[in-house]
C-alpha positions in Angstrom: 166.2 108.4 99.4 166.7 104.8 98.3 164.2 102.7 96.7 163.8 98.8 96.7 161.8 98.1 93.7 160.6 94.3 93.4 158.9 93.4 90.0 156.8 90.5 90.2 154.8 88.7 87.3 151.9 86.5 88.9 150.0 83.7 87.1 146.4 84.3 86.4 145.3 81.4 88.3 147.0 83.1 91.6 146.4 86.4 91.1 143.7 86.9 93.5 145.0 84.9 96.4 148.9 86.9 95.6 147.7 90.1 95.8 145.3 89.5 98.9 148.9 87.8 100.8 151.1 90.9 99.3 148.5 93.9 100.7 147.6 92.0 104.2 150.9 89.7 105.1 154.3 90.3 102.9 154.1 94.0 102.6 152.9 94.7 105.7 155.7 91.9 107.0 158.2 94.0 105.1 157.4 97.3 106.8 157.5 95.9 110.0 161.2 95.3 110.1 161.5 99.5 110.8 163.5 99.8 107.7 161.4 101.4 105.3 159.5 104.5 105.0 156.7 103.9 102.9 155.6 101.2 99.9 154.0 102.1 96.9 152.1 99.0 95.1 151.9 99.6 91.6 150.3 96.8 88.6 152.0 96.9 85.3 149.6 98.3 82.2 150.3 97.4 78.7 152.6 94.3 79.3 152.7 91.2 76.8 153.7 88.6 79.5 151.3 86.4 80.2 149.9 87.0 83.9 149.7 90.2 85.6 153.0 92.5 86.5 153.3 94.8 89.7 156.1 96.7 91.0 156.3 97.1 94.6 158.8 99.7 95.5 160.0 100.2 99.0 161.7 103.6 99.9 164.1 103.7 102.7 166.1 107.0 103.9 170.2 104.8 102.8 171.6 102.0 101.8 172.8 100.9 105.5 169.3 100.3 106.1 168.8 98.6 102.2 172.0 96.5 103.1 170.7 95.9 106.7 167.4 94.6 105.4 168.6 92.5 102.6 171.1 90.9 105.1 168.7 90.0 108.0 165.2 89.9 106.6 164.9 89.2 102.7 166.1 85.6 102.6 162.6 84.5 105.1 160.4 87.1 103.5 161.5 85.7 100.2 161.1 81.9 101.2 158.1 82.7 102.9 156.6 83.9 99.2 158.3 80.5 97.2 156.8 78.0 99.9 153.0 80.0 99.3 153.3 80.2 95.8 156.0 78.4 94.7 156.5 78.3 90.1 153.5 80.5 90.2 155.3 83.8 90.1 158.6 85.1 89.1 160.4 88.5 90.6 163.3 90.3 90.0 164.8 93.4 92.3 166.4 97.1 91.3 167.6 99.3 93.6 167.5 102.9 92.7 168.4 106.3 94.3 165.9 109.4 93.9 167.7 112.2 92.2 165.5 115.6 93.3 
């Protein structure tokens, strides 16, 4: 299994209206295109960044579908979240394969 994991640091001043758009629009959004399995939405304890950190993390069953989703989907799914909150957040991406 393949995991998408998206780490995202949020501004105090947006955190309410982020995490409201994340849980009702962009995750479900993401999950629509078919090519994940399952999300797991996780906030970040102990961090000394200013704002609030989560790590959203995608699982999908291989990387065709990763590579598939990164090609066709992620650049509007992306935009969509710099046009609603434009400087107020910053994210960066990992992949990672489970090792059972």
């Amino acid at each position: 299994m393949i995991i998408y994991n998206v780490t995202i640091n949020v501004d105090d001043d947006a955190h309410a209206d982020w995490l409201n758009w994340m849980q009702k629009v962009h995750i479900p959004d993401v999950l629509s295109t078919g090519l994940f399995t399952g999300y797991r939405l996780c906030r970040l304890l102990d961090v000394e960044d200013e704002g609030t950190t989560y790590s959203v993390q995608y699982s999908c069953k291989n990387l065709n579908d990763y590579h598939k989703y990164k090609a066709e989907y992620a650049p509007r799914l992306q935009q969509d979240a710099l046009n609603k909150f434009g400087e107020k957040f910053t994210a960066f991406r990992t992949l990672m394969e489970v090792v059972e």
